[in-house]
C-alpha positions in Angstrom: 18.6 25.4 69.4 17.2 28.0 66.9 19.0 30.1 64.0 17.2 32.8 62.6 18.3 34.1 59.2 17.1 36.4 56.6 17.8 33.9 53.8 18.9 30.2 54.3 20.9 29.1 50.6 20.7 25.5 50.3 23.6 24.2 48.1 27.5 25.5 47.5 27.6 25.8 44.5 27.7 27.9 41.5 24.3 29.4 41.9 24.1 29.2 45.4 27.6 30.8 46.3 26.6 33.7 44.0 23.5 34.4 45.2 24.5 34.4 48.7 27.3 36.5 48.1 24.6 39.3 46.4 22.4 38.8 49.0 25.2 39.2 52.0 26.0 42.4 50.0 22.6 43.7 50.5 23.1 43.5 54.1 21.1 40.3 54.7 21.8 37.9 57.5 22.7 35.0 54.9 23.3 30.9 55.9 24.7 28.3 53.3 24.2 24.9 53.7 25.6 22.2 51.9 25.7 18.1 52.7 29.6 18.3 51.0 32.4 19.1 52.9 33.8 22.2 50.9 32.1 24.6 48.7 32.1 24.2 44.9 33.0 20.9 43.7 31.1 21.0 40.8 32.9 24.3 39.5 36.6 22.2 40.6 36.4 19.8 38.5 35.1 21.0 35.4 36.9 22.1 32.4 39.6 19.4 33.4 40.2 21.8 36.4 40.5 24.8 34.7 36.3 25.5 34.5 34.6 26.3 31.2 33.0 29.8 33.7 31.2 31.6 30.7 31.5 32.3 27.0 32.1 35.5 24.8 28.5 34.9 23.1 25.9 34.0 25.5 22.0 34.3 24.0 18.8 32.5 25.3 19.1 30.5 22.4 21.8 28.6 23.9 19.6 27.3 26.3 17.0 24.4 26.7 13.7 25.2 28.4 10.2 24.1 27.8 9.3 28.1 28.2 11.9 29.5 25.6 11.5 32.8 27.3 12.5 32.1 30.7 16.1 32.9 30.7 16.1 36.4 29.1 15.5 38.3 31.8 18.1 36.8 34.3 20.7 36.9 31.0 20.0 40.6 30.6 20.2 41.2 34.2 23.5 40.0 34.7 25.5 39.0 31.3 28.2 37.2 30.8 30.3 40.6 30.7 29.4 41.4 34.2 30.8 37.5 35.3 33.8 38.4 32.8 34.1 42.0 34.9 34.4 40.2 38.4 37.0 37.8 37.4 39.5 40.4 35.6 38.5 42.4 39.3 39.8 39.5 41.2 42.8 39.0 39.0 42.2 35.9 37.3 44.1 35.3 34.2 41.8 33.5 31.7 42.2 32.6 27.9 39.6 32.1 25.2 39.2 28.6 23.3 37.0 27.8 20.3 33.7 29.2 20.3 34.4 31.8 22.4 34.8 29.7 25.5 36.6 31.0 28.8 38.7 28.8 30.7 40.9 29.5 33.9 44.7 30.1 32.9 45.9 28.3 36.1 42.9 26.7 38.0 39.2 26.2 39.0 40.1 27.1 42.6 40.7 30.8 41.4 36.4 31.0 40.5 36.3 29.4 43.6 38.1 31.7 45.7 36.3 34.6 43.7 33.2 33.5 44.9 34.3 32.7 48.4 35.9 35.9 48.4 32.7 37.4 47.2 30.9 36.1 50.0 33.5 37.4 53.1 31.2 39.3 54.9 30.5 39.3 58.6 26.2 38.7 57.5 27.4 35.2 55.3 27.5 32.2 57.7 28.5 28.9 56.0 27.8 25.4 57.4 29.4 22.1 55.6 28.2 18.5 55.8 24.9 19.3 56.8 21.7 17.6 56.0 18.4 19.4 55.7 15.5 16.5 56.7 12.6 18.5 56.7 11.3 22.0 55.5 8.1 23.9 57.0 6.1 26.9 55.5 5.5 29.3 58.1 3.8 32.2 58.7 6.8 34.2 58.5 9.3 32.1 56.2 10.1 28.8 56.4 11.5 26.4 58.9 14.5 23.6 58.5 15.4 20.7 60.8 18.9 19.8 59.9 21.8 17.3 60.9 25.4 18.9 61.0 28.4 17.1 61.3 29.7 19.8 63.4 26.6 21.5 64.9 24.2 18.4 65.7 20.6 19.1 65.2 19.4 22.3 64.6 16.1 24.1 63.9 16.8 26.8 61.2 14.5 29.7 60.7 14.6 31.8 57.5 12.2 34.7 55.8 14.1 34.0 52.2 14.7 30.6 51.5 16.5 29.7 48.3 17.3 25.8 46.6 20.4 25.6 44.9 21.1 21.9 45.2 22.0 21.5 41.6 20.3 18.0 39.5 21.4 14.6 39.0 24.8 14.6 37.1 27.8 13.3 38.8 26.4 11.5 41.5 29.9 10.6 42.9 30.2 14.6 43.6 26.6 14.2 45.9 24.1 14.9 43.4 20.6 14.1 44.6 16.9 14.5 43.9 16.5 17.3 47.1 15.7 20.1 45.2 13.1 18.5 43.3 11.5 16.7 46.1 11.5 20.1 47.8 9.4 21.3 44.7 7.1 18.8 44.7 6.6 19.6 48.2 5.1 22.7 47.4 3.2 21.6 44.8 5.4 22.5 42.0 5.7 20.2 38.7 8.9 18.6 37.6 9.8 18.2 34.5 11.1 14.5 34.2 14.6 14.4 33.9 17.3 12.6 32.0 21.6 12.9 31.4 22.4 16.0 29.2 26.1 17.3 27.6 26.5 13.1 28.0 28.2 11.0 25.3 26.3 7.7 23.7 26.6 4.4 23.9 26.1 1.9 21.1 24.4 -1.4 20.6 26.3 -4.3 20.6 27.2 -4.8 17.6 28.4 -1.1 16.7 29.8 -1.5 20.0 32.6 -4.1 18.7 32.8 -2.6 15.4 33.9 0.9 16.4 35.8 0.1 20.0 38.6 -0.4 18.2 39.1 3.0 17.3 38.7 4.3 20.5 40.7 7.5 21.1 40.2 8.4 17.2 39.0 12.0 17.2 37.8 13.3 14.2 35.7 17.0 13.0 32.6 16.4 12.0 28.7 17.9 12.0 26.0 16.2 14.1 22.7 16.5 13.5 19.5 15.6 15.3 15.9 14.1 14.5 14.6 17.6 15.1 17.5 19.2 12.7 19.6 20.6 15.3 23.1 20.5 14.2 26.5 21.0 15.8 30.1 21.2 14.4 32.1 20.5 16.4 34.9 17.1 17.0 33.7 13.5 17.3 35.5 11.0 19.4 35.3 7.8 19.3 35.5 5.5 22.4 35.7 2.0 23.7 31.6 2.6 24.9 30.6 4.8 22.1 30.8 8.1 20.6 31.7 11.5 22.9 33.7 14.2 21.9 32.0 18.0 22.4 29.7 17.6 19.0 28.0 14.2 20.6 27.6 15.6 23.8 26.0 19.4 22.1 23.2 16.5 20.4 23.2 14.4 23.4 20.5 17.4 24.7 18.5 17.4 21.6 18.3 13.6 21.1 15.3 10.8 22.2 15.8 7.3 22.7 15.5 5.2 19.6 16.7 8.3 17.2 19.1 8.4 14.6 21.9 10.4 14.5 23.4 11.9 11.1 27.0 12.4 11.0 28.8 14.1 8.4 32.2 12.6 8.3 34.1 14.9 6.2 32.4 18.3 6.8 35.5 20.4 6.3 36.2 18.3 2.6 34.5 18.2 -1.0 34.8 14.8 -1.6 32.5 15.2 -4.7 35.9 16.7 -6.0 38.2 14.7 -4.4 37.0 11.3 -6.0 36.8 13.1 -9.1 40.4 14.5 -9.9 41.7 11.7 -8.3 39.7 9.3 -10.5 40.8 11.6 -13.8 44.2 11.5 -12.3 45.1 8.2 -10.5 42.1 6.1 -12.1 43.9 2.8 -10.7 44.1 3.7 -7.0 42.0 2.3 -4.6 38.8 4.3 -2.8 40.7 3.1 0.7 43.4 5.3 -0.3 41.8 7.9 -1.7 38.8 8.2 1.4 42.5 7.9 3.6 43.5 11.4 2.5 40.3 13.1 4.5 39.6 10.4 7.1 41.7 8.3 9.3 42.7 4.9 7.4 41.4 2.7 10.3 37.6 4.4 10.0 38.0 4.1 6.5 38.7 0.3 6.6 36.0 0.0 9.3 33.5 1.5 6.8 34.5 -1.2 4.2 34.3 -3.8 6.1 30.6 -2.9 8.0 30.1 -2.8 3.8 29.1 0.9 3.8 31.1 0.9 0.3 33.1 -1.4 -1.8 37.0 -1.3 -1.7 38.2 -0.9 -5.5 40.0 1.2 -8.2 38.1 4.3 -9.0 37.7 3.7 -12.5 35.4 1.4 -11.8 33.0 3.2 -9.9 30.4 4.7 -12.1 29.0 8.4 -11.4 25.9 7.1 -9.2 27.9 4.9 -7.2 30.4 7.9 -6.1 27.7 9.7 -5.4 26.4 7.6 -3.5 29.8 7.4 -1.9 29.6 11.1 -0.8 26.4 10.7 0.4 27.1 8.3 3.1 29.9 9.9 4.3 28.5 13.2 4.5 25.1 11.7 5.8 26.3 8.3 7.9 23.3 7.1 10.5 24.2 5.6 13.6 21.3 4.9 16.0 22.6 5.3 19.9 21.5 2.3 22.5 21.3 5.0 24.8 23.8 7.3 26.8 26.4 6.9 29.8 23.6 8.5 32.1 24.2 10.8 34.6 27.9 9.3 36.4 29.6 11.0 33.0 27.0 13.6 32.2 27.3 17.5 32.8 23.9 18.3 32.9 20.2 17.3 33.6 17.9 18.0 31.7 14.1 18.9 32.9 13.8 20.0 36.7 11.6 22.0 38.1 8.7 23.8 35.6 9.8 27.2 35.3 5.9 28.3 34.9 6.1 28.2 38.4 8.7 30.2 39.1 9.1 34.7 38.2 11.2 34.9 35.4 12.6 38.1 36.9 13.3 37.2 40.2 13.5 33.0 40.4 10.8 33.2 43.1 8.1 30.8 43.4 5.0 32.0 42.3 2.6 30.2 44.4 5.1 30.1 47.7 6.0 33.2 48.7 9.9 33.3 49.9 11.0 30.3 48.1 13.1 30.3 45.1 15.0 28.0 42.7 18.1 28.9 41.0 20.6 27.0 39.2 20.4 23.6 37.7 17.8 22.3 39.5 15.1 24.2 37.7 14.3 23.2 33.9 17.2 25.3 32.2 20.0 23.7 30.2 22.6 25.3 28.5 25.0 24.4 25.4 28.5 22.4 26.3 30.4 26.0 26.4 30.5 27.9 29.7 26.6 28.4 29.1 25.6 26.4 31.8 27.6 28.3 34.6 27.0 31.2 33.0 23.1 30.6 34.0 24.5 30.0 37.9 25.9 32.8 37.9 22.7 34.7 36.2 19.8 33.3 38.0 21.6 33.4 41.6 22.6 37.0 40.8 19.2 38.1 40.0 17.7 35.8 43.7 20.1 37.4 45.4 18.5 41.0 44.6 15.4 40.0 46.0 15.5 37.7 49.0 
């Protein structure tokens, strides 16, 4: 049995569904595979269901990518306006949350529908629980041995042919290494990759210290070896640390790194240990450090001996310095992260120097194209990461 097809879109996904559904508009004979049995699960379940789908400010610098340049094109092509423009088109009632972030009113199934909706048209054909084993380079396209559920084995022939399979996180939603196999197939480099938008884990010892005030959130700035910084809340957990400033660093940080955590970032504590040293000279630093921080960290602090418990008359003017100092610049030093069953994002993929900045076509393999996650483009926690889906399967679907 042979199915011919302009473009063949393998994976159901944010990038995938879009790009189909701009490809289908083109009047191109369009088929979306997928190994899952519905389209989207990715999109579902983030934003605790009510998915994070873009943000008010969306710039290349809110990306990760070993060519810094990559993503302007594709963000200029199609911004996050455009995205913003389709969903108030389709109804969708959305709200804005801190740092400009857009979340569904109701539900993820609304984006979707959108897309879904997007891609009703009688030249997009969609095919569920299907395996692709094998891939062929022809003279005229490419063609796919795959293993439907529903449709048995099949040879699929395609001109355009497009990889959308996502990376690694969330393996329980059938995240796999396809796309990058794929790559190496054709000779392309990837970019080793590891968890991203993921919180940390501790050693042992911090481990059993700080477990205890798991579900503690608290603001705070987190910065990096390299001096990237977030502000943004810190949780603690019964693992580790998470909360959206740890998972923000989580992308900028290397194994056997410190982290530096400013505790109080929204307090002068210079001036708080001052008046209330003029003022209340007899009470204690516990209660004083209490007023800013929760009392349980604070006692945790003493007791890992990060400062001495006692009236603040008898701290001299180096020693509250000093004070300040280590809560404004505390060091923790992860054992690592939770990997990629809790993480958002991969980071690395496929090289992007192989692939047209303009387009998402291969360079070297004409046809072929890479879009979404599974090339070497990471975005900020913050809608930034859809927002590149949506981009880079836009600007593939103009051109397959």
């Amino acid at each position: 049995m042979s199915n011919k097809f302009d473009v063949v879109v393998i994976g159901a996904g944010a990038a995938g569904l879009m790009c189909a559904a701009e490809a289908g508009k083109r009047g191109r004979r369009v088929l979306v595979l997928d190994h899952a049995k519905k389209p989207g699960r990715k999109i579902l379940i983030s934003g605790g269901g009510k998915c994070n789908f873009t943000n008010y400010d969306v710039t290349p610098s809110n990306y990760l990518c070993q060519n810094r340049h990559f993503v302007k094109s594709a963000l200029s092509q199609y911004t996050h306006w455009d995205f913003i423009s389709m969903v108030c088109k389709h109804g969708i009632e959305f709200e804005e949350r801190d740092h400009g972030q857009l979340f569904c009113l109701d539900s993820a199934k609304e984006i979707v529908k959108m897309l879904l909706d997007e891609c009703d048209l009688p030249t997009i054909r969609f095919q569920y629980q299907t395996d692709v084993h094998s891939i062929t380079k022809t003279d005229s396209g490419f063609s796919l041995h795959a293993d439907s559920a529903n449709a048995g084995n099949a040879l699929i022939e395609c001109d355009s042919l497009v990889v959308a399979t996502g990376g690694l996180s969330m393996p329980k939603l059938g995240a796999t290494p396809f796309g990058y196999k794929v790559a190496e197939q054709f000779g392309l480099e990837v970019i080793s990759t590891s968890a991203g938008l993921v919180p940390f884990t501790l050693h042992k010892q911090d481990k059993e210290d700080f477990a205890e005030l798991s579900g503690i959130a608290i603001p705070a700035e987190i910065t990096a070896a390299d001096g990237t910084m977030f502000k943004e809340a810190l949780l603690f957990t019964h693992r580790g640390l998470s909360g959206p400033s740890v998972l923000q660093i989580s992308s900028f940080w290397k194994p056997g790194q410190p982290v530096t955590v400013n505790l109080v970032p929204n307090s002068d504590v210079d001036e708080l240990l001052s008046s209330t040293r003029e003022n209340h000279p007899n009470q204690s630093l516990k209660n004083t450090l209490a007023r800013v921080l929760p009392k349980r960290l604070v006692e945790l602090l003493i007791e890992r001996k990060v400062f001495v418990d006692k009236p603040l008359k008898q701290f001299n003017p180096k020693e509250m310095a000093e004070i300040t100092r280590q809560l404004e610049q505390w060091k923790i030093v992860p054992n690592g992260t939770e990997g990629y069953r809790t993480a958002e994002v991969t980071l690395g993929g496929v090289n992007t120097d192989h692939l047209s900045s303009k387009t998402m076509a291969c360079k070297s393999v004409s046809g072929l194209y890479f879009i979404g996650e599974v090339m070497d483009v990471t975005g900020w926690l913050g809608g930034y990461n859809f927002q590149w889906c949506w981009s880079s399967g836009f600007v593939a679907g103009q051109h397959v």
